[in-house]
C-alpha positions as CSV (number, residue, x, y, z in Angstrom):
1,X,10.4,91.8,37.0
2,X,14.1,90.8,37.0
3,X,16.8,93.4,36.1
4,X,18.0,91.6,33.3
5,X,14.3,92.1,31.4
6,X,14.8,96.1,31.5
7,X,18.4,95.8,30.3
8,X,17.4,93.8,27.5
9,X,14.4,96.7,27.1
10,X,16.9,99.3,27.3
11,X,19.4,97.7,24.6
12,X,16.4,96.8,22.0
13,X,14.9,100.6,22.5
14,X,18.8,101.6,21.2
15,X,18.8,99.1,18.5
16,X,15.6,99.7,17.1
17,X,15.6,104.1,17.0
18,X,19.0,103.3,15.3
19,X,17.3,101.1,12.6
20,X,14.8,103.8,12.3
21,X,17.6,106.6,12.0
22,X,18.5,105.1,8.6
23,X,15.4,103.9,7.3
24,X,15.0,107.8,5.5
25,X,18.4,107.8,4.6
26,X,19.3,104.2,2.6
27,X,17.6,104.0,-0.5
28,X,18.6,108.2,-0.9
29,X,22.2,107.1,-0.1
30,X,22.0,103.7,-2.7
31,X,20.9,105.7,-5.1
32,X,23.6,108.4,-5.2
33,X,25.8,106.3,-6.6
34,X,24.2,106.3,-10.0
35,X,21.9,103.1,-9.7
36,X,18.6,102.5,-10.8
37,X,15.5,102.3,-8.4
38,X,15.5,98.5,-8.6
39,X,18.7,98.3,-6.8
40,X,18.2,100.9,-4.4
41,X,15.6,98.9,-3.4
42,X,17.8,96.2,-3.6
43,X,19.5,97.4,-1.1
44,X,16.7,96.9,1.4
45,X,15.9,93.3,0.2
46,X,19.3,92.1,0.4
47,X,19.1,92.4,4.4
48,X,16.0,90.9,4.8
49,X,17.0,88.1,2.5
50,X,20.1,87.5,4.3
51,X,18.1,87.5,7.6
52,X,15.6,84.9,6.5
53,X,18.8,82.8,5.0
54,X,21.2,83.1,8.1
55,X,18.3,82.4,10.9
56,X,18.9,78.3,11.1
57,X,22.3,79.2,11.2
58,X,21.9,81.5,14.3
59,X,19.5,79.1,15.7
60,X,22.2,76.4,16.2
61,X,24.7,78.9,17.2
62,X,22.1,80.2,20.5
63,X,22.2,75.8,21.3
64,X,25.9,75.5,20.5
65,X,27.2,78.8,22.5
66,X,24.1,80.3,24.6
67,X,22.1,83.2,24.2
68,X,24.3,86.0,25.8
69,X,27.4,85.2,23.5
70,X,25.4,84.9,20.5
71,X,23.5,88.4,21.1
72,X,26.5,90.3,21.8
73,X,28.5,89.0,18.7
74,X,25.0,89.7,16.5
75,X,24.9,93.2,17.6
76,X,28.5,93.8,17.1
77,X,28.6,92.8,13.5
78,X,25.5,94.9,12.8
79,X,27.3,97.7,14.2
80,X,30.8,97.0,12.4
81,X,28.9,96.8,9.3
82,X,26.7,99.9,9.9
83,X,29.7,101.9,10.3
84,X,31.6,100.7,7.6
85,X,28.1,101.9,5.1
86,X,28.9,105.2,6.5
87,X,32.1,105.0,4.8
88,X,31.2,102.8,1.8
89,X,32.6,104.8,-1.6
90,X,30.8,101.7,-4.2
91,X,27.7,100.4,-4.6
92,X,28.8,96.8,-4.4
93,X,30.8,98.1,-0.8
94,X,27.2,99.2,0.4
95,X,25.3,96.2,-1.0
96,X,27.9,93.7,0.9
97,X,28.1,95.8,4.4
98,X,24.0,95.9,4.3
99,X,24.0,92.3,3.9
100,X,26.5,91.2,6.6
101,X,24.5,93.1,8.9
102,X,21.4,91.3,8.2
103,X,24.0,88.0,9.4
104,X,23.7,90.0,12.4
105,X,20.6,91.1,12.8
106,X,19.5,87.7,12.6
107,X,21.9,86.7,15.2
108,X,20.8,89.2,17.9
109,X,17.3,88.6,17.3
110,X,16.8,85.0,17.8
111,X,19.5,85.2,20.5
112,X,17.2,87.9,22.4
113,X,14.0,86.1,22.2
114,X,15.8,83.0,24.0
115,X,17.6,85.5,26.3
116,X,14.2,87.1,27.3
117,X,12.8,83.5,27.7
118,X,15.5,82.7,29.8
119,X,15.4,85.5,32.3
120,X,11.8,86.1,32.6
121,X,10.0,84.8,35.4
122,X,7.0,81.9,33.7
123,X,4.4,84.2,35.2
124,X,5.5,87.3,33.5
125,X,6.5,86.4,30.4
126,X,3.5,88.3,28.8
127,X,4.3,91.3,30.4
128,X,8.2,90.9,29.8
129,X,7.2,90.2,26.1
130,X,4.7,93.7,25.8
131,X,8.0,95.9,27.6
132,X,10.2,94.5,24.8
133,X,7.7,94.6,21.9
134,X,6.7,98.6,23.5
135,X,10.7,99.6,23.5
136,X,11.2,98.4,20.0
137,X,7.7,100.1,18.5
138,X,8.9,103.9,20.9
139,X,12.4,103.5,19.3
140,X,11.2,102.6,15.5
141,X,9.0,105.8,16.2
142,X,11.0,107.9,17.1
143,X,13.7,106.6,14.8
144,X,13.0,107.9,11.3
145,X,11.9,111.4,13.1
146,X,15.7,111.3,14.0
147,X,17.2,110.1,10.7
148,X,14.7,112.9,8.8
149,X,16.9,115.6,10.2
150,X,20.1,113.8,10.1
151,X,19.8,113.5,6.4
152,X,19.8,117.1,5.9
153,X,23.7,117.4,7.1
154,X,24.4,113.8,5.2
155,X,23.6,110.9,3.9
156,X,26.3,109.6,5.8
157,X,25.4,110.5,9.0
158,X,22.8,109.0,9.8
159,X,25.0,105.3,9.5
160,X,27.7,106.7,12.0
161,X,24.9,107.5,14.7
162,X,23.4,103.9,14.2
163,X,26.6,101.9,14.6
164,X,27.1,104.7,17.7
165,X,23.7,103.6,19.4
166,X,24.4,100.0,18.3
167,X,28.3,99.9,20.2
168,X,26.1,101.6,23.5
169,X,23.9,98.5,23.1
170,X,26.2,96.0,23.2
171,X,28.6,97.8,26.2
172,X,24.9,97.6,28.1
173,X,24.3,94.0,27.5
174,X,28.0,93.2,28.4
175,X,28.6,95.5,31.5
176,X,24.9,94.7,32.7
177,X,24.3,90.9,32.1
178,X,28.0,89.5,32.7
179,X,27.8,88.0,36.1
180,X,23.9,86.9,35.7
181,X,23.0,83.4,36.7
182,X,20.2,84.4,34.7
183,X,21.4,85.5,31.5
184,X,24.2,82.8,31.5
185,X,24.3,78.9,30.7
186,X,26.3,77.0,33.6
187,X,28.9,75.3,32.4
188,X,27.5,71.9,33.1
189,X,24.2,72.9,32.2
190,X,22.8,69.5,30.7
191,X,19.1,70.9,29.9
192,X,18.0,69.2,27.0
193,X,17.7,70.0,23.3
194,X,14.1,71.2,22.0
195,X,14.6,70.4,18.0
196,X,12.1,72.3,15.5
197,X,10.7,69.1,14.8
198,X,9.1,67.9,18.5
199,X,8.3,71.6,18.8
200,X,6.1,71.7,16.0
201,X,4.5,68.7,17.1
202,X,2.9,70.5,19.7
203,X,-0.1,72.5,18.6
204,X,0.3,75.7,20.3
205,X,3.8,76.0,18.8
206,X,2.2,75.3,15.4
207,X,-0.3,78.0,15.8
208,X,2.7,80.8,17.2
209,X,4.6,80.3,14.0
210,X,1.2,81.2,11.9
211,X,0.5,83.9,14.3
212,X,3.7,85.1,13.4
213,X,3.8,85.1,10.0
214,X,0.5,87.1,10.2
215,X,2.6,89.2,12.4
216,X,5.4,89.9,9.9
217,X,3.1,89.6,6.6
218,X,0.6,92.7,8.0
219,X,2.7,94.3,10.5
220,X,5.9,94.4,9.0
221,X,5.2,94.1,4.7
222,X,1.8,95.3,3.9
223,X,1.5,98.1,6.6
224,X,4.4,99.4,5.2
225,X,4.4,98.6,1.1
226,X,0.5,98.6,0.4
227,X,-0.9,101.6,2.8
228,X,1.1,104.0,1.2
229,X,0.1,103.3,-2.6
230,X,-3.7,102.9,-0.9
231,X,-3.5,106.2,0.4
232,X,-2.5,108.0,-2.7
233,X,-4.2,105.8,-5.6
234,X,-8.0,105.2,-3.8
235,X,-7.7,107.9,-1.2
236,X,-6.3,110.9,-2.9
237,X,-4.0,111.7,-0.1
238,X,-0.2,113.0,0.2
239,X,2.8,111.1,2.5
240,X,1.1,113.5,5.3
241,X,-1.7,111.5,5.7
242,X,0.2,108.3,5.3
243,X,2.3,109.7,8.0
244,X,-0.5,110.4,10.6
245,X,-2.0,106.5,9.7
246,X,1.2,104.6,10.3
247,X,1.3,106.9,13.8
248,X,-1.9,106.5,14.5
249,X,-1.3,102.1,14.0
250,X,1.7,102.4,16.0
251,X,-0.1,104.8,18.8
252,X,-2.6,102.2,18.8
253,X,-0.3,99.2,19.3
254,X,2.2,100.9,22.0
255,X,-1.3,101.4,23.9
256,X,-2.5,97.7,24.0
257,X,0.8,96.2,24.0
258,X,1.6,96.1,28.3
259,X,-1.9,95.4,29.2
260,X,-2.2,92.6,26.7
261,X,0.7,90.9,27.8
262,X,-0.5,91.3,31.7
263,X,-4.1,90.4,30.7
264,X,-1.8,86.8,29.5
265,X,-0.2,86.2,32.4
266,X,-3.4,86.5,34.4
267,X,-5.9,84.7,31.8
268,X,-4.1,82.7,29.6
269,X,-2.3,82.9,26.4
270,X,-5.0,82.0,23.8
271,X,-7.8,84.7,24.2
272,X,-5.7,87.9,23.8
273,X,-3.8,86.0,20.7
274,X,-7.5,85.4,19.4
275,X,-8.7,88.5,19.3
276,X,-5.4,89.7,18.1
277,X,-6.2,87.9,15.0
278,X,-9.4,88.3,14.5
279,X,-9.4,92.2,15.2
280,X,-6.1,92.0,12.8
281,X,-8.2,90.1,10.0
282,X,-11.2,92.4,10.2
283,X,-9.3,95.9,10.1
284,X,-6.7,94.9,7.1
285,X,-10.1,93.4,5.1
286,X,-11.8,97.1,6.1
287,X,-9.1,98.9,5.0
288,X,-9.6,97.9,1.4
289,X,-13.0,98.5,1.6
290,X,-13.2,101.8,2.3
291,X,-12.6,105.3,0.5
292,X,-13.5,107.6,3.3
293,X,-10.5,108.5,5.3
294,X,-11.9,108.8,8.4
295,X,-13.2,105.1,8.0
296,X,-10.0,104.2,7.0
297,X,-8.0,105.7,10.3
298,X,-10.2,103.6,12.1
299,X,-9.2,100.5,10.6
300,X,-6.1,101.5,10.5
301,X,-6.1,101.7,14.7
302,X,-8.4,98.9,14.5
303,X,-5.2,96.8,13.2
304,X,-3.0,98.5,15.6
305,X,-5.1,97.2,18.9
306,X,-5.0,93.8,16.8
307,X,-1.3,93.4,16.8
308,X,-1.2,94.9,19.7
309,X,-2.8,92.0,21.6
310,X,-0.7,89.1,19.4
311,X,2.8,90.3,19.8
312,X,2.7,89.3,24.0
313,X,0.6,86.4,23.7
314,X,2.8,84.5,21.3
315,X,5.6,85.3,22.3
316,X,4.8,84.3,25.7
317,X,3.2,80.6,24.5
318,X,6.5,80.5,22.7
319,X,8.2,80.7,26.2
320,X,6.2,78.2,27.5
321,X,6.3,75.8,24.6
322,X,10.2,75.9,24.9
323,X,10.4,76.6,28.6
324,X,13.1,78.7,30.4
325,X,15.7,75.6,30.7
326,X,15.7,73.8,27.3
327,X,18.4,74.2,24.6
328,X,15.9,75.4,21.4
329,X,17.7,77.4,18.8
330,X,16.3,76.1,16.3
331,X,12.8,76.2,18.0
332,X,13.5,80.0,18.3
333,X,14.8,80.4,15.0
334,X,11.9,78.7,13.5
335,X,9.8,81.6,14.9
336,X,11.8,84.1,13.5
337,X,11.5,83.0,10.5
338,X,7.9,82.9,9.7
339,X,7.6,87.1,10.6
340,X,10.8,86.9,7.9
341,X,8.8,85.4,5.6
342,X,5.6,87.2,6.1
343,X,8.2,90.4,5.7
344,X,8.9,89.6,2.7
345,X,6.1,87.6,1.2
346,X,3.4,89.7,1.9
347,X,4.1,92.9,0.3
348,X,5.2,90.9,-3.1
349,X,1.8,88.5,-2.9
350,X,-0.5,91.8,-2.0
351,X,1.1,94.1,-4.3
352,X,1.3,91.8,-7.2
353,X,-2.7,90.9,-6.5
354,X,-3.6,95.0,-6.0
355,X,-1.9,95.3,-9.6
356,X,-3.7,92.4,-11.2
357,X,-7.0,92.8,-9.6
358,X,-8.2,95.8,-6.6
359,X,-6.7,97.0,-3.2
360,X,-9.7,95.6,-2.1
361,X,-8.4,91.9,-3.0
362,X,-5.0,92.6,-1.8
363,X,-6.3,93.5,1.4
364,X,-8.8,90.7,1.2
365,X,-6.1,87.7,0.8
366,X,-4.2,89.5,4.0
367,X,-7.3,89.4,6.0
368,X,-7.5,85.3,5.4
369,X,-3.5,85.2,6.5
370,X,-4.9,86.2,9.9
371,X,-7.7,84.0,10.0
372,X,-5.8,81.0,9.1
373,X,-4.0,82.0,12.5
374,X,-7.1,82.5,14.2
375,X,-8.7,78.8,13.3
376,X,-5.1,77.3,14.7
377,X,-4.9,78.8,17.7
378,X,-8.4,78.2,18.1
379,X,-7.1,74.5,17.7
380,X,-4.3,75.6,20.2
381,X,-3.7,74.3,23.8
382,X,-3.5,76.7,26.8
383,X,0.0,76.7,28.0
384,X,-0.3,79.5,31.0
385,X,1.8,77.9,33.6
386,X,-1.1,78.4,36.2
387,X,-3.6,77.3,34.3
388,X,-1.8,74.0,32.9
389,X,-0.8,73.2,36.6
390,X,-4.9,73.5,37.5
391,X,-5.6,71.5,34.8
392,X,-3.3,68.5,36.2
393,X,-4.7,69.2,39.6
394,X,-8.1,68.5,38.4
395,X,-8.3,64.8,37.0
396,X,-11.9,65.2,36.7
397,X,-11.4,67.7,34.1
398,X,-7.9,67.4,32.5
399,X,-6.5,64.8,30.0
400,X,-3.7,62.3,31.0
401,X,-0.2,64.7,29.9
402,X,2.0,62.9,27.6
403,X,5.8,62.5,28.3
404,X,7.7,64.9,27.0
405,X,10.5,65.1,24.7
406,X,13.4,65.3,27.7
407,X,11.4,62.8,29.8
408,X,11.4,60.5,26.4
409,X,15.1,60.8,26.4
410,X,15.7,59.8,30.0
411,X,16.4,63.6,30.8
412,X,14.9,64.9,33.9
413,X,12.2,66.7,33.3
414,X,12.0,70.8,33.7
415,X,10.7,72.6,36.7
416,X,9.1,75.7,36.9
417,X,7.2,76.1,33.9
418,X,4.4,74.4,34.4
419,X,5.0,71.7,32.2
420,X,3.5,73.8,29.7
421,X,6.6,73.3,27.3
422,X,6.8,69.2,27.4
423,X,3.2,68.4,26.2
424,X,3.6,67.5,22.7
């Protein structure tokens, strides 16, 4: 595994127990200054929001400047305006700051997924993509544990610490990735552009962009908005218990995570990202079926194992969709964006369903998301490297390969990657 991979590890372990150090602290500190609870919520909204709105933008800055450029400036703002919540004496001043981080966040997000496509080798992208995905799940665990007894000397403090870990992360990334041929675009670097439109004309790219808004609409919004009101309306249970199930999902996932993505580089993309899905839809459908809470921790790591398998697989088929040389921001913001949407879709849709009818169809309508995933990357083709170049080895058994989009253009054509990225 390159060097580069673990620095990028390192930097998103920083980032993401700093996120987690103020996740206990925010709506407490929006609501001190005499708001209501619908804008101390707001707070949290507003960044997602602005994420979901600024990700095209960051897309074509990643094919205008590069990846490394475009990360580094990301993080900074995220830390300026972290730091400057800390010191924020309005509402409005925290509402703004909040939301010119999520410019940010957007910015070093996309740019890392390209950077960690770039630098990771095509036969180890799975296992690249389960170390990032395992460093961003220890540090959002370890995170609110953090910001739980930060809180207790301020509400402050917990925003200083974040922009802290946030100025470490972006030193790393500097110091560590400035003279790598890996990390950096040559200066005549001609590769060409992937736009979002030839990408979704492949169908494995199609299926990694429903896979991912599975990803952000369980993972990220329903694990997080309906489990706790499930836990105390059917279940009976206090924030303990909702406590020891949200560790128990994310024990779970940090357990599948690096053997998932190896068992993708070895056997392919599609069959962990399957049964990803499918274990994803069946757990989230069992979990509103239940009222014993034993059954229900089970589902609960059920889901965990589920996401578990996904996260690697897709974000390696994304790799080799894009390939390791093409331009692609908006290819890469495109991804983003589904989980963004999932984010911030799903808890609205399954709440607002849980209030009109049952948990049971909230949970119900989130188990289709994933099988709607499931039936496209059934549909999906194989893009493993290895197992793409077999396939055009064997003309028995293997379909004529189209041009691809570079080739089309008169570009040369990519090396290296199987041509798993130019089959449209």
């Amino acid at each position: 595994m390159p060097r580069e991979v673990y620095v990028l590890v390192c930097a998103s372990f920083l980032i993401a127990i700093g996120y987690g150090i103020i996740g206990p602290a925010l709506p407490n500190f929006a609501h001190s200054f005499d708001v209501g609870l619908t804008a101390a919520s707001f707070v949290v909204s507003a960044f997602a929001l602005v994420r979901l709105l600024f990700a095209p933008v960051s897309g074509r800055l990643v094919t205008r400047f590069g990846e490394r450029p475009t990360y580094l400036w990301g993080v900074s703002i995220v830390a300026a305006s972290t730091i400057l919540c800390a010191f924020a004496a309005e509402y409005w001043q925290l509402l703004l700051f909040r939301a010119i981080g999520g410019v940010g966040s957007t910015m070093f997000t996309v740019s890392a997924i390209g950077l960690l496509i770039r630098i990771s080798p095509p036969q180890l992208r799975g296992r690249a993509s389960g170390l990032w995905g395992t460093s961003f799940l220890l540090g959002g665990v370890a995170g609110p544990v953090l910001g739980s007894g930060l809180v207790a000397v301020s509400l402050r403090a917990p925003f200083l610490v974040y922009g802290v870990a946030l100025v470490a992360a972006t030193v790393l990334v500097f110091w560590q990735l400035r003279r790598s041929d890996l990390a950096s675009r040559a200066d005549d670097d001609e590769a060409p552009t992937m736009t979002f439109r030839q990408a979704l004309r492949h169908p494995t790219y199609r299926a990694a962009l429903t896979s991912n808004l599975t990803n952000g609409w369980v993972v990220l919004g329903v694990r997080m908005s309906l489990i706790p009101l499930f836990v105390s309306a059917v279940l009976a249970k206090d924030e303990t218990f909702t406590g020891l199930a949200l560790a128990l999902f994310a024990g779970a996932n940090a357990l599948v995570l690096l053997g998932s993505g190896r068992f993708a580089d070895t056997h392919g993309r599609k069959p962990p990202a399957l049964a990803g899905l499918a274990l994803l839809a069946v757990g989230t459908v069992s979990l509103g079926l239940t009222e014993n809470m034993w059954l229900f921790l089970a589902a609960t790591v059920v889901t965990g194992v589920g996401a578990g398998f996904l996260n690697p697989s897709h974000n390696a088929a994304l790799a080799d969709v894009l390939g390791s040389k093409a331009r692609g921001g908006s290819v890469l913001a495109g991804f983003q964006m589904a989980a963004d949407v999932g984010a911030v879709v799903g808890p609205l849709a399954a709440g607002a369903i849980a209030e009109e009818w049952s948990f049971s169809a909230a949970f119900a309508v989130t188990g289709v998301v994933a099988a709607a995933g499931f039936v496209l990357w059934l549909l999906a083709k194989e893009t493993l490297p290895s197992k793409v170049a077999a396939a055009e080895d064997d003309p028995e058994g293997a379909a004529p390969a189209e041009a691809s989009p570079a080739e089309r253009r008169g570009a040369p054509a990519r090396s290296g990657d199987g041509a798993a990225g130019d089959d449209d």
